[in-house]
N, C-alpha and C positions, 0 to 999 in steps of 0.2 A: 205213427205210434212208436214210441221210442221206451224200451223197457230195459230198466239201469240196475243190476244188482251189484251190492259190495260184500265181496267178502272178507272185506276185515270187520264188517260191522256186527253186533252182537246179535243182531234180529238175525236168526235162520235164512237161509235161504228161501227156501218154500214161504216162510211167510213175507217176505219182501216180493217176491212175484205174486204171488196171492191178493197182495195190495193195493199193489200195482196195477193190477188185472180188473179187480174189483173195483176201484176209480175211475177206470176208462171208461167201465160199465154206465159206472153212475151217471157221470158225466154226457155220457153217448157220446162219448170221442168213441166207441165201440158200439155201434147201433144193432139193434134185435136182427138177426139172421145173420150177421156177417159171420161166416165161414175165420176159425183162428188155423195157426197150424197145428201140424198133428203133433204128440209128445215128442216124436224121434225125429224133426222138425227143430221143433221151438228148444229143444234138448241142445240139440247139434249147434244151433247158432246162437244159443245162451252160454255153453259150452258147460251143462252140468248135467246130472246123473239124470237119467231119462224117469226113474224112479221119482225124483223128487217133481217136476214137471205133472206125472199122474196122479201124486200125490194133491198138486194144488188141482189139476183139473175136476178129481173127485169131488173133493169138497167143494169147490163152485159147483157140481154140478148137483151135490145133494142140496146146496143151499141155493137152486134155483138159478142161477148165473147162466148155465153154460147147460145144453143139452147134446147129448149124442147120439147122432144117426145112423144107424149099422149100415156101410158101403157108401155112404155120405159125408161122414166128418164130425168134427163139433162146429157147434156153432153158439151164437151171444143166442139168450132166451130173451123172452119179454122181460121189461124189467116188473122189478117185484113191487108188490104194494107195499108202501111204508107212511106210518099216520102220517096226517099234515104238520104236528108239533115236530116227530122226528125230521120231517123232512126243513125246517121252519130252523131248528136248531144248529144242524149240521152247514145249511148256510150263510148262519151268524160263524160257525166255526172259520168255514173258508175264508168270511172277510178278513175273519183274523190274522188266521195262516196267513193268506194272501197279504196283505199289508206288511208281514213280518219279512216275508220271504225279498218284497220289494224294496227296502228298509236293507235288508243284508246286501243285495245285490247291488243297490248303489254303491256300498261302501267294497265292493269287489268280490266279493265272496260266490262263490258257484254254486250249482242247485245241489249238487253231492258234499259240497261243505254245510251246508244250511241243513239239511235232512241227516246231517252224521251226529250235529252237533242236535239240533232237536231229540231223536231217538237218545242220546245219553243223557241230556238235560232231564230227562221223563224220567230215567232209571235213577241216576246217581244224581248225589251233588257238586261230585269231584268235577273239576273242569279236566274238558281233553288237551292234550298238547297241544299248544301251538305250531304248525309248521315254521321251519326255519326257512329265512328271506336268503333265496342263492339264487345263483344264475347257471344258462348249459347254455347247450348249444343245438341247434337240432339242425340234422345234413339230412336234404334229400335231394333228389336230382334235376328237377325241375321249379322252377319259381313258382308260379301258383300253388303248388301242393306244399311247398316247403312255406308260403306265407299263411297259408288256411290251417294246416295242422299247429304250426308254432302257434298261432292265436288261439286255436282249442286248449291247446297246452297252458296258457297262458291264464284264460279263462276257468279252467278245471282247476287248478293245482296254486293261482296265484306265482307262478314261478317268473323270472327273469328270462325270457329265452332270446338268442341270439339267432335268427336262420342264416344258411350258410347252406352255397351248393357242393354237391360232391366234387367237384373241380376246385372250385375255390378253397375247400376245406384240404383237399392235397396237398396246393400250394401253400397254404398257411400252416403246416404240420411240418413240412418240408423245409420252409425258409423263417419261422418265427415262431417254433414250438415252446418258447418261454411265454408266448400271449395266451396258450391256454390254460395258464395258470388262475386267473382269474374266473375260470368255472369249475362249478363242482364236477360235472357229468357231462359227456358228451348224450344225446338223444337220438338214434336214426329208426327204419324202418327197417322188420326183418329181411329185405332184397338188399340193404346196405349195409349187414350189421357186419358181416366179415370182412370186407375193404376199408371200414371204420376199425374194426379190432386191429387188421393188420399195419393202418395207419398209426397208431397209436401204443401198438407193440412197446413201445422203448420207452414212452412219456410216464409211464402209471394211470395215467386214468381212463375212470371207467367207462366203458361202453354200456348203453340199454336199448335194447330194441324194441319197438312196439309194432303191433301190427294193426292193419288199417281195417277196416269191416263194411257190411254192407247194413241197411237199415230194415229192418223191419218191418215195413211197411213197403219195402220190397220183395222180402219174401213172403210175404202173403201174397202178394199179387202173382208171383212168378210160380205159388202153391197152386192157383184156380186153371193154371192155362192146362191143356191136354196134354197124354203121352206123345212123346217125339216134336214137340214143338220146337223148332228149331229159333234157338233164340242168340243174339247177336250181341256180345260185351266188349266195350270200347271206355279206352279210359286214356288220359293224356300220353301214356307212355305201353310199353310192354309188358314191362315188370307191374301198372297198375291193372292190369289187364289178367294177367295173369292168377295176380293176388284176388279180382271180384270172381274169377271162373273159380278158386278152391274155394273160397267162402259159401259160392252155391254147392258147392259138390260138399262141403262140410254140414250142410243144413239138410242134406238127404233127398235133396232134389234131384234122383238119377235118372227121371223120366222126361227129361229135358237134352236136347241136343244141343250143345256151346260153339258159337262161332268167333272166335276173337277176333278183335281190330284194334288200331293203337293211334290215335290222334298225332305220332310221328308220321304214319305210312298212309297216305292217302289211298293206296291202292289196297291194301287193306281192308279200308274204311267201306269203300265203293264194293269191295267183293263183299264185304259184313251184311251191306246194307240190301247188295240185292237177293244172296241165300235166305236173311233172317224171316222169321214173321212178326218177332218182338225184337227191339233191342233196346239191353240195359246200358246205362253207360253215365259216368260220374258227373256231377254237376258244373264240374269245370269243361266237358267237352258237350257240353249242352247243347249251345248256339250250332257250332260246327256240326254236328248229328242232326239237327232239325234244317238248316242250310241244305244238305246232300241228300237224306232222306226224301222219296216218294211221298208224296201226300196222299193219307188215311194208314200209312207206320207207324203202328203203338210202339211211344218208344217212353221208357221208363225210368226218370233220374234219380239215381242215387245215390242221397247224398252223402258224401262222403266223411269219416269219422275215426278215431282212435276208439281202437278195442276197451273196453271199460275194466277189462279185466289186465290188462296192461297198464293204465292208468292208475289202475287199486296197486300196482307193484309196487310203480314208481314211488305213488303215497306213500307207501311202508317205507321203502328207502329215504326218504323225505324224515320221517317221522323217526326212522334211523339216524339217523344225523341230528336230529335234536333231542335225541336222547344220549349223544354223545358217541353214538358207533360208526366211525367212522373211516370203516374197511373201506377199500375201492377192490372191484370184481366187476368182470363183465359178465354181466345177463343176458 
């Protein structure tokens, strides 16, 4: 379950996860009993006002969606009756959608472009801006993660991205800083945004940094386990490591014990694996985790992703530039 809010877009908040929610339902991508998290949970790792989160859970729950257990949880209710016409209609609607949505995505377009431009089509009849066609660069420190996020980047935003290791991007700063004249923006992670800033000091241009997150369908599973469960996170590197252990401690999971390991440090890995009783650990050190792991270790992939609310930044700045504002500032 992957839940995407934008906040530059005009629909509310709360009604965009509301929607969202209410789809999954329908659908039974969210089947009757499954356990959701709690507001100050789903709050922490949406990263908005816990207020608005009980906001939407109310009203699913007055509208039958969602019931609450006192000392239990919430949880999906039965789904609701709805006539056979409505039901009959709504999935002539889908084929629609559906067709439309596939139709945009050939021609490149991402799911958050297609659902931005739909909701304004509905309202206005003004057309939205076009994004301008630029290119950056995005520095992380390892190959896998530096080719997996550029292609997200790629994918969400339509941009031009170039990857480039942290090493490599030294020396090209160092010995042929008029080459990065041909991008707009430099793109790294917030563990590189300061040796990027610092690198770039003297050139003008911009720095932005994003942060990586965990998914959602991870922290629900990581919501059901017991207090003090001692659970084990490994990720290609330290710094990935480091950044999955704040995202669970950002989601309000402090009834969990964290044991890090770093797909550099096998000795590490091997101590992770025989303290933990779960271990979470990113898709790229998948094979390697299930290799060294005992047989019958729940071990939990997750996949790894750009924060969406870093993404909605970037947009803007995007959307800045073709509006003609064309500061450079590090973010």
């Amino acid at each position: 379950m992957d839940l995407k809010l934008n906040r530059k877009n005009q629909l509310p908040i709360h009604a965009q996860l509301k929607a969202q929610l209410v789809h999954l339902i329908r659908t039974k991508e969210l089947m009757a009993g499954t356990q959701i998290p709690t507001v100050r949970q789903l709050a922490g790792f949406l990263r908005v006002n816990r207020n608005t989160v009980s906001k939407v859970f109310s009203e699913m729950e007055r509208e039958g969606y969602l019931s609450c257990v006192p000392g239990r949880g919430t949880f999906v209710s039965s789904p609701k009756m709805e006539s056979k016409m409505k039901v009959e209609k709504m999935q002539k609607l889908l084929v629609v959608v559906d067709d439309a949505i596939e139709r945009a995505k050939s021609l490149g377009f991402s799911s958050e472009d297609i659902s931005l431009t739909l909701y304004a089509r509905t309202q206005t009849t003004s057309k939205p801006s076009k994004l301008p066609s630029v290119s950056a660069l995005f520095v992380e420190c390892n190959v896998p993660e530096t080719k997996l996020l550029s292609e997200e980047l790629r994918k969400e935003l339509s941009l031009r991205v170039d990857p480039i290791l942290t090493d490599d991007f030294r020396r090209l700063v160092e010995r042929t800083p008029a080459s990065l004249q041909r991008y707009s923006f430099v793109i790294t992670t917030f563990y590189h945004i300061r040796e990027v800033q610092a690198l770039l000091s003297e050139t003008g241009m911009e720095a932005i940094a994003l942060l990586v997150e965990m998914s959602l369908d991870t922290l629900m599973r990581l919501t059901t386990l017991p207090e003090g469960t001692k659970v084990g996170v490994a990720c290609y590197n330290w710094a990935g490591s480091e950044n999955m252990k704040l995202s669970i401690e950002n989601a309000g999971l402090k009834h969990l014990r964290l044991i890090l390991g770093c797909g550099q440090d096998r000795r590490s890995l091997l101590k992770m694996l025989k303290e933990a009783t779960v271990i979470v650990c990113s898709n790229l050190m998948e094979e390697k985790i299930r290799n060294l792991a005992p047989q019958g270790k729940e071990i939990i992939v997750n996949q790894k992703k750009l924060e969406k609310a870093g993404i909605e930044m970037l947009r803007s700045r995007l959307m800045g530039l073709a509006s003609g504002d064309h500061s450079r500032r590090s973010l």
